[in-house]
N, C-alpha and C positions, 0 to 999 in steps of 0.2 A: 405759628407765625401770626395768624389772625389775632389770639391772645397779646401777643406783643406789638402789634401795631395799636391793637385796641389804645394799650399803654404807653403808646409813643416814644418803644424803644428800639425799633426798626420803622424802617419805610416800605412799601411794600412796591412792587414795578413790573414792567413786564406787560401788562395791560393794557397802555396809552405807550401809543407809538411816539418813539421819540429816541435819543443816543444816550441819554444818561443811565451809567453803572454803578455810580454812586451815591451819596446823600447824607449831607451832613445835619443830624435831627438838632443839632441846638443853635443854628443858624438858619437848617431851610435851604445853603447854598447846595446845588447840583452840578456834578459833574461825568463827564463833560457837555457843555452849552445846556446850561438853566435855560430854564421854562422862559426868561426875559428873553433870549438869544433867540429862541425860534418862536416867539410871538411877534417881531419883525416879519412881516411877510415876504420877505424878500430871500431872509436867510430859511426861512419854511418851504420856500418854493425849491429852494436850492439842495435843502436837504435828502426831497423826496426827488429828486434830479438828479441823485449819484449815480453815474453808469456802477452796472453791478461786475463790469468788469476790472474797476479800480478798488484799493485796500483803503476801505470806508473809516474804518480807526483812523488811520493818517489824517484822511481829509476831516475828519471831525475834531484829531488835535491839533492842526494846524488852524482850525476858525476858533478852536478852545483860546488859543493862544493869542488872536487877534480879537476876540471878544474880550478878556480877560483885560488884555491892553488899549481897551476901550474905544478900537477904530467902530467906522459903521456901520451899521446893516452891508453894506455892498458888499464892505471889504468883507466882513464875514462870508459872506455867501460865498465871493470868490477862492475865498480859504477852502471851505468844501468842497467847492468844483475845479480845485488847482489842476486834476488831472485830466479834465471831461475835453479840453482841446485834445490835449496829447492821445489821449485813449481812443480817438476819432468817435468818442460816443455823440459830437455835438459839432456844429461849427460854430463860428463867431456871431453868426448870424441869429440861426438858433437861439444862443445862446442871451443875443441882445432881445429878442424877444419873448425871454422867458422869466429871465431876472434882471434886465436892466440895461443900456448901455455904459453906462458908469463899472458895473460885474464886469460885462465882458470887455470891455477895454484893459481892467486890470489882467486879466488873463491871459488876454493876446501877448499882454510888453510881460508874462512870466513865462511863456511857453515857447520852448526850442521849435526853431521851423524846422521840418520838413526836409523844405529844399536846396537847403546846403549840405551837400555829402559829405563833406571832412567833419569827423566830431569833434576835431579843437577848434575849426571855423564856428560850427556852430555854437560853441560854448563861449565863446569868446563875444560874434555877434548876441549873442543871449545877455551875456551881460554890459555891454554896451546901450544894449534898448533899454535893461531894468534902468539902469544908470539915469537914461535921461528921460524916465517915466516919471518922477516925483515920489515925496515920502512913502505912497499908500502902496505903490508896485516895491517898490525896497521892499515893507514892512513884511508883504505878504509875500517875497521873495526871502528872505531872510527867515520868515519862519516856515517853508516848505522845504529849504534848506537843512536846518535845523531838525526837522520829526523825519525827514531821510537820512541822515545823518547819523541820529539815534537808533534807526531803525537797522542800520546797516552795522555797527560799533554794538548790537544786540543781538546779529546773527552770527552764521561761524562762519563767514566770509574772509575773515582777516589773514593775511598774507594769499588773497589772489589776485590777481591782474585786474579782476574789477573795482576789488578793495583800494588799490593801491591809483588807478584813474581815478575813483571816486573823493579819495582824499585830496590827492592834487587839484582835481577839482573846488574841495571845498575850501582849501586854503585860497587859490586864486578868488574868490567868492567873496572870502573873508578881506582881502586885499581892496576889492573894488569896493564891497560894502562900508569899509571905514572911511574912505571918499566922500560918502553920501553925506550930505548936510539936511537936516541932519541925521548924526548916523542912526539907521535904523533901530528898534528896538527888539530884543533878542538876538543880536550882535555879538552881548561878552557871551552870552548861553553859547552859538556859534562857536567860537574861537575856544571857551573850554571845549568843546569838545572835540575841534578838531585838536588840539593838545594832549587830550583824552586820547587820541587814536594813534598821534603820533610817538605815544609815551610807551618806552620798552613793553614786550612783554614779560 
């Protein structure tokens, strides 16, 4: 392997902490979130801030997918930490002063409260707040959507009761999302796949 790196036909990793699994030698570009993504301080801080009790791949293609689409440092970070409200690893507070109030703010208007018992209430109030958050809660709502989504349409969950919540879900998702002005991006990726899920087996 040493030999082939020498020769610049592999990349070698593992070494330098960071999420990248891949590397493209005749570009340079890495995936997921190049070495550009986490030399923002913001989304670095966020990286090493993943409660270890959330599934770290998700949160890392969910900021893959909003670095990719060139929102900010923030939104990035907040991509990462989509799930550190929900997980109770952090609170708002915390959270603003770790990576920003700009991060936590986006996270607050993505993350289901609590204190509504009914889960259609809550899902409902959920998107109602993305709704009147602005493009950057959309965007970052829309693609946590989206790598759950896949994540879920990649296990063998299909024909259970949470399967079948979960979709309805993301169709109603898909519903409010097309509203947005403008509409979010990773949107039509959305909508294939909830089609994807809805298509015979």
């Amino acid at each position: 392997m040493l030999d082939l790196a020498a020769r610049g036909e592999i990349e070698i990793g593992g070494c330098v902490v960071g999420p990248q699994l891949w590397a493209c030698r005749a570009c340079g570009y890495r995936w997921p979130l190049p070495p550009e993504a986490l030399a923002h301080e913001v989304v670095s801080r966020a990286f090493f801030l993943l409660p270890g009790e959330v599934d770290g791949d998700r949160a890392i293609e969910v900021a893959h997918l909003l670095f990719a689409a060139g929102y900010e440092p923030y939104v990035v970070a907040a991509g990462l930490l989509h799930e550190a409200l929900a997980s109770g690893g952090f609170t708002a507070g915390e959270l603003a002063d770790e990576i920003g109030a700009p991060a936590a703010s986006l996270l607050e208007a993505v993350t289901v409260r609590d204190d509504i018992e009914d889960s259609e209430r809550r899902r409902l109030e959920l998107r109602a707040r993305v709704a009147r958050a602005g493009d950057r809660a959309a965007a970052l709502y829309t693609a946590i959507r989206l790598c759950e989504l896949r994540a879920l349409l990649g296990g063998a969950e299909r024909g259970t009761a949470r399967f079948t919540t979960e979709l309805r879900n993301a169709e109603r998702d898909v519903r409010m999302l097309a509203r947005c002005a403008p509409p979010p991006p990773f949107l039509v990726e959305l909508q294939e796949e909830v089609a994807v899920a809805l298509a015979p087996c």
